[in-house]
C-alpha atoms as one frame of an Amber mdcrd trajectory, in Angstrom:
protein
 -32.969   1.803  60.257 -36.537   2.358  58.925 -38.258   5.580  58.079 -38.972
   6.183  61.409 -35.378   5.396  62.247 -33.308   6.467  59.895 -30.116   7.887
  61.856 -27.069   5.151  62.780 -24.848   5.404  66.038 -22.527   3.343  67.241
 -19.346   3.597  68.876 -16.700   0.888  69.910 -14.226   0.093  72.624 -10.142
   0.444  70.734  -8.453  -2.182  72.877  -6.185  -2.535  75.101  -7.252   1.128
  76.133  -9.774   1.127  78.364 -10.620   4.975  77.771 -10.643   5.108  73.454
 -13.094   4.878  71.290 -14.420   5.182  67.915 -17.889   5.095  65.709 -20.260
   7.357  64.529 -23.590   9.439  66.184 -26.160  10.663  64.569 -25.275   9.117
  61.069 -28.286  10.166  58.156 -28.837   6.999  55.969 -31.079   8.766  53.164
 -31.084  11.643  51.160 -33.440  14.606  52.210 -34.323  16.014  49.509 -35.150
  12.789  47.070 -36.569  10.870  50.038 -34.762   7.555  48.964 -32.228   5.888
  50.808 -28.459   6.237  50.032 -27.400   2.787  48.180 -23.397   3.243  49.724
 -21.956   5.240  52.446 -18.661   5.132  53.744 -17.518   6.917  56.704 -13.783
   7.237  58.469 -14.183   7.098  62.165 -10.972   8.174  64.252  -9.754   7.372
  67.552 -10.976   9.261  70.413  -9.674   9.481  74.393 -12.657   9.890  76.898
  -9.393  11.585  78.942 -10.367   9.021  82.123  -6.879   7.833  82.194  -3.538
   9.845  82.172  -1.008   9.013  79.701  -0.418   9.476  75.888   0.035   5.981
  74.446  -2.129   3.330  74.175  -2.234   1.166  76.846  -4.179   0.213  79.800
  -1.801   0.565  82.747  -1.553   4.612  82.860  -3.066   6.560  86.237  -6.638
   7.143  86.271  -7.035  10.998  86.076  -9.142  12.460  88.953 -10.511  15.799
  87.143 -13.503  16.105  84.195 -12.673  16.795  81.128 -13.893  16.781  77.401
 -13.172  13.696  75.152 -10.455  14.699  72.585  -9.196  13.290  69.062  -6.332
  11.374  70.158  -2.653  12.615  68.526  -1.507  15.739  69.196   2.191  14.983
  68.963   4.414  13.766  66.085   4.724  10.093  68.538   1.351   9.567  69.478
  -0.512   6.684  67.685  -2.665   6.952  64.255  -0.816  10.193  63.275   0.948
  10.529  60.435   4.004  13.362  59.621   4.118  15.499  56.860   8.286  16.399
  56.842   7.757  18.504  53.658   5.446  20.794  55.728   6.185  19.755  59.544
   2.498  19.285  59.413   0.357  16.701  62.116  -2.157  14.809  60.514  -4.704
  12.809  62.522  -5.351   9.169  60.712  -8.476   6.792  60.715  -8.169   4.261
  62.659 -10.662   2.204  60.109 -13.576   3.105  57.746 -17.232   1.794  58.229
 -19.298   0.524  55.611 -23.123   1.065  55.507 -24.421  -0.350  52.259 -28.143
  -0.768  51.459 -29.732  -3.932  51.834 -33.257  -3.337  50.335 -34.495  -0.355
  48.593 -37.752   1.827  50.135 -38.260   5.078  50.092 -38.120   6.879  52.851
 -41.149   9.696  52.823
């Protein structure tokens, strides 16, 4: 990233699933309104299921899935991967499936 440059994407294939992914679009590396750039950022990225195969788990063997459709979070149900229960509250919540790490390098302002 430069000052011409300074958004981050990136996005990453979760194996063995040949339809999840995770990363990060459109990321802003400095602040706006002091021009410099941030010196840490850290950022959870979640898993997300381009909905190309059928299938709830995560594996590579389900049917491909013939119509279009939106990519989704992935874990909608108390047994589907990266979620996590809350049994006080019967409450779904969706987990990270890592955090990334942008940390800066050398310092310029950016402006």
């Amino acid at each position: 990233v430069d000052k011409s440059h300074p958004f981050v994407s990136g996005i990453g294939m979760l194996a063995p699933s040949p339809d999840w992914f995770s990363g990060v679009y459109k990321l802003r590396l400095f602040d706006r309104e002091t021009k410099f750039w941030y010196q840490k950022i850290e950022v959870n990225v979640y898993a997300w299921d381009a909905g190309t195969e059928g299938g709830n788990d995560y594996s590579f063997k389900n049917d491909p899935k013939n119509e279009n459709i939106s990519p989704f979070k992935a874990g909608s149900t108390e047994d589907a991967v990266f979620v996590s229960v809350d049994k006080d509250n019967n409450n779904l919540r969706v987990l990270p499936v890592g955090t990334l790490t942008f940390e800066l390098q050398e310092s310029s302002k950016c402006g």
